[in-house]
Each structure stands twice: as C-alpha cells, then as structure tokens.
N, C-alpha and C positions, 0 to 999 in steps of 0.2 A: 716552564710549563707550557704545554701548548694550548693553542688558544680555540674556543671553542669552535668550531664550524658554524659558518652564517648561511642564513636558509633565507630566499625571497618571498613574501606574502604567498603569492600564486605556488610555485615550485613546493613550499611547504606544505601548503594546504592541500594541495597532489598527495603529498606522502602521505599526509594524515587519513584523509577519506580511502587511500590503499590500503592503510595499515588496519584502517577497522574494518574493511570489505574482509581481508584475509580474517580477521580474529571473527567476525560473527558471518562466515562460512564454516564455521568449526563449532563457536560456543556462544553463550547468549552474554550481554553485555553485561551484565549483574557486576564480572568478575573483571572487566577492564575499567580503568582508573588513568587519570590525567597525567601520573606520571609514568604507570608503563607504556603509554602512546609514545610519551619524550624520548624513554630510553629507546622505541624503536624505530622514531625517526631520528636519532641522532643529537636531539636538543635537549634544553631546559627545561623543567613543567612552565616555570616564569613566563618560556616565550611562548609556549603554546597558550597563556592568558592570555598574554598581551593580544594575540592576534583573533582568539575567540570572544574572550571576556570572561567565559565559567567551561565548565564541561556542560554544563548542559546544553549551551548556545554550539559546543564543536558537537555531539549531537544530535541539537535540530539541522545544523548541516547535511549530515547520515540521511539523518529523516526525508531532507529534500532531495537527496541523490534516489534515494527508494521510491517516492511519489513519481518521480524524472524516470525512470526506470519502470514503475507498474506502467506512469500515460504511454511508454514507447509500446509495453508489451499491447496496452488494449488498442493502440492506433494500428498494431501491426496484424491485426484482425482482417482476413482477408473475405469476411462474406457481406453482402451490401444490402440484404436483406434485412429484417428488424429481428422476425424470431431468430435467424439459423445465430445471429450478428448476438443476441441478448445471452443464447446458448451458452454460445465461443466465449461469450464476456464471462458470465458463470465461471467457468470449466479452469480460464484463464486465472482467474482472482485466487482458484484453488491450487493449481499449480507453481503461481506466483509464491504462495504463503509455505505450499508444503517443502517446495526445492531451498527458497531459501527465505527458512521459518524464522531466524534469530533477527533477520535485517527486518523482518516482518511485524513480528513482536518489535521490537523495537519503538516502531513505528507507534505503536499503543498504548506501550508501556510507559511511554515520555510525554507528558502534557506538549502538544503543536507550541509551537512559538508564539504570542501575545502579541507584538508589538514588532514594528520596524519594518526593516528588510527583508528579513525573514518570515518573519509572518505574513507579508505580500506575498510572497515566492511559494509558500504553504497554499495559501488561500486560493492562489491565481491555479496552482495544477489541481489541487481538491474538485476548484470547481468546474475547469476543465474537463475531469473526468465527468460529473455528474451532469455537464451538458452533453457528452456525448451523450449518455443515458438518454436521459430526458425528451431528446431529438429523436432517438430508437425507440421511445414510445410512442412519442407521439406520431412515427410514421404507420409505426403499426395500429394504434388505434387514434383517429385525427378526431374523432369529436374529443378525446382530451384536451384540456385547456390548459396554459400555463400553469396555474395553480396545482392541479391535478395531478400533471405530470412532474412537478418537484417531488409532491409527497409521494408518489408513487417509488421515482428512481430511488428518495431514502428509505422506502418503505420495503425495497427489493433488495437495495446493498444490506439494510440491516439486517434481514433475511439470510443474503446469502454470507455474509459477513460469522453471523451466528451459525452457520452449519460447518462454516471452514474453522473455527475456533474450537469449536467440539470435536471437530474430525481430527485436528492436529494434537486434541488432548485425549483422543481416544474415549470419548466420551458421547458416544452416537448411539450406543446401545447397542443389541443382537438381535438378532432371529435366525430363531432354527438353529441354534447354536455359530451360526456365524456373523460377523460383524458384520453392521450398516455401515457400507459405502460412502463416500461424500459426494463422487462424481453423480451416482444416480437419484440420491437427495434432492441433490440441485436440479438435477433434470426433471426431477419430479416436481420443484419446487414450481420453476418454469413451466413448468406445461399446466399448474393449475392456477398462474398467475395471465397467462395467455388466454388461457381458456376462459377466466373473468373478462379480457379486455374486448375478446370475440361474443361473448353472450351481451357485453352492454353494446355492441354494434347490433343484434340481431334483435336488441327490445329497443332499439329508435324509432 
C-alpha cells in the first residue's frame, strides 16, 4: 500500500487557502466541507484537524486572507484628498464585495475569531482599516474629535456596508422601471454625509 503523502505546516496551509480561493471564485462556502478540502489537497481530513483545530478555525484563516486583501485594496487608493480618498473608499468596498462576493459573504457569514491568534490578526486589520477612515475624517473636517470620528467611520461603513448587501441581493429597489444602482447610492450617500461635516464647519 503506498503510503500516504506528507505535507509541511506552511506548504499545506498554501494548498489549503488555494483550494478555497478557487472553490469560493465559483460557489459560496455552504457547500465545501473539511473533507472535500482533504481530498483536494491530497491529505486526511485528520490532518487537516491536526493543523487547524475545527473548520471553522481553517476558515477564520480565509477570513484573514480577505480582511489582508480588502486593507491592500484600500491602501492602494491613490487620492490623498479626504472627500475624492472617502469616495474611492466607497466605490472600492463595492467592487471588492461584487467581483468577489462568496470570499465576501464569507467574511459575515462566520462569526470573527474570539480568542488567540487569530483573533489578534482579525482585530489588528479590522481596525487598521477604520483608522484609515477615521484619519480621512477627521482631515476633512478637524473640529471632530476622537470620539466623533470613531462613531462616525462605523456610522459610514454601516451605511455603506448596508447598500453593498442590498445591492448584491438585488434588493435596492426601482425607479422608473429601472433599477437603483449601488455605485450612485453611495455617491449619493457620501455627498450628504460630507455635506453634514462642511455645514458643522460653516455653524462654528
């Protein structure tokens, strides 16, 4: 009998996070399971325990590749302005979700990691991204204060979070017998969230 193939921590865990990039480019995770991952990297479901702990822990992994992947996209923002920069960020988070929706969903679908390793590695990009935010407000409007400008960056992601969910379930509604858009939602969102932060500059 021959004997099974040996995979390194690292090398494996390669395969692994390949093999579900490929599967949720295609279909949403519902329908991938601990042992069809095995059979397509070539292993045991056993080993693929041993070196995650559960499935859910090998997709909090996922989840960190996807947070590591949105922070590239929004640092790769090339305007250094706050509104054109808050825009891009917008427009981004939709693109992000619509090209690739299942690694997306994903992301939501799975309760974040709790504890450890993981749940640092979660935490540390989550809020990396919401300092960029935060920074891009308050350069735009600087009588905000810390405080301020926390609630505000979740008060916008929740915002724009909620029109990109609608919009991928097709649930934005019509007019005129044609559908509402997401990208102009957002734009729309943005211009009357701006437009609040310029009115509390002009009543100082």
């Amino acid at each position: 009998m021959a004997r099974p193939r040996q995979h390194a921590p690292d090398a494996l865990h390669s395969q692994v996070m390949h093999a579900c990039d490929e599967w949720l480019a295609e279909q949403p995770v519902h329908g991938l399971s601990l042992r069809a991952l095995a059979r397509e990297v070539g292993c045991a479901p056993s080993t693929l325990l041993k070196l995650y702990g559960s499935f859910n822990n090998l997709l909090q992994h996922v989840n960190v590749e996807t947070l590591a992947r949105l922070q590239h996209t929004i640092t790769s923002l090339v305007d250094d302005e706050p509104e054109p920069w808050l825009r891009s960020l917008a427009r981004a988070y939709w693109l992000f979700a619509e090209q690739d929706c299942y690694r997306w969903q994903l992301l939501f679908d799975y309760p974040l990691a709790k504890e450890g390793e993981l749940d640092q590695r979660q935490s540390d990009l989550i809020e990396a991204l919401f300092t960029q935010v935060e920074a891009s407000l308050k350069s735009y409007q600087p009588a905000l204060d810390d405080l301020e400008a926390r609630r505000l960056g979740r008060t916008l992601w929740g915002s724009v979070h909620g029109l990109v969910q609608l919009g991928l379930n097709e649930r934005l509604g019509y007019w005129q017998g044609q559908q509402l858009k997401v990208d102009e939602l957002l734009d729309q969102l943005m211009s009357t969230i701006l437009a609040g932060l310029r009115h509390r500059e002009a009543a100082t």
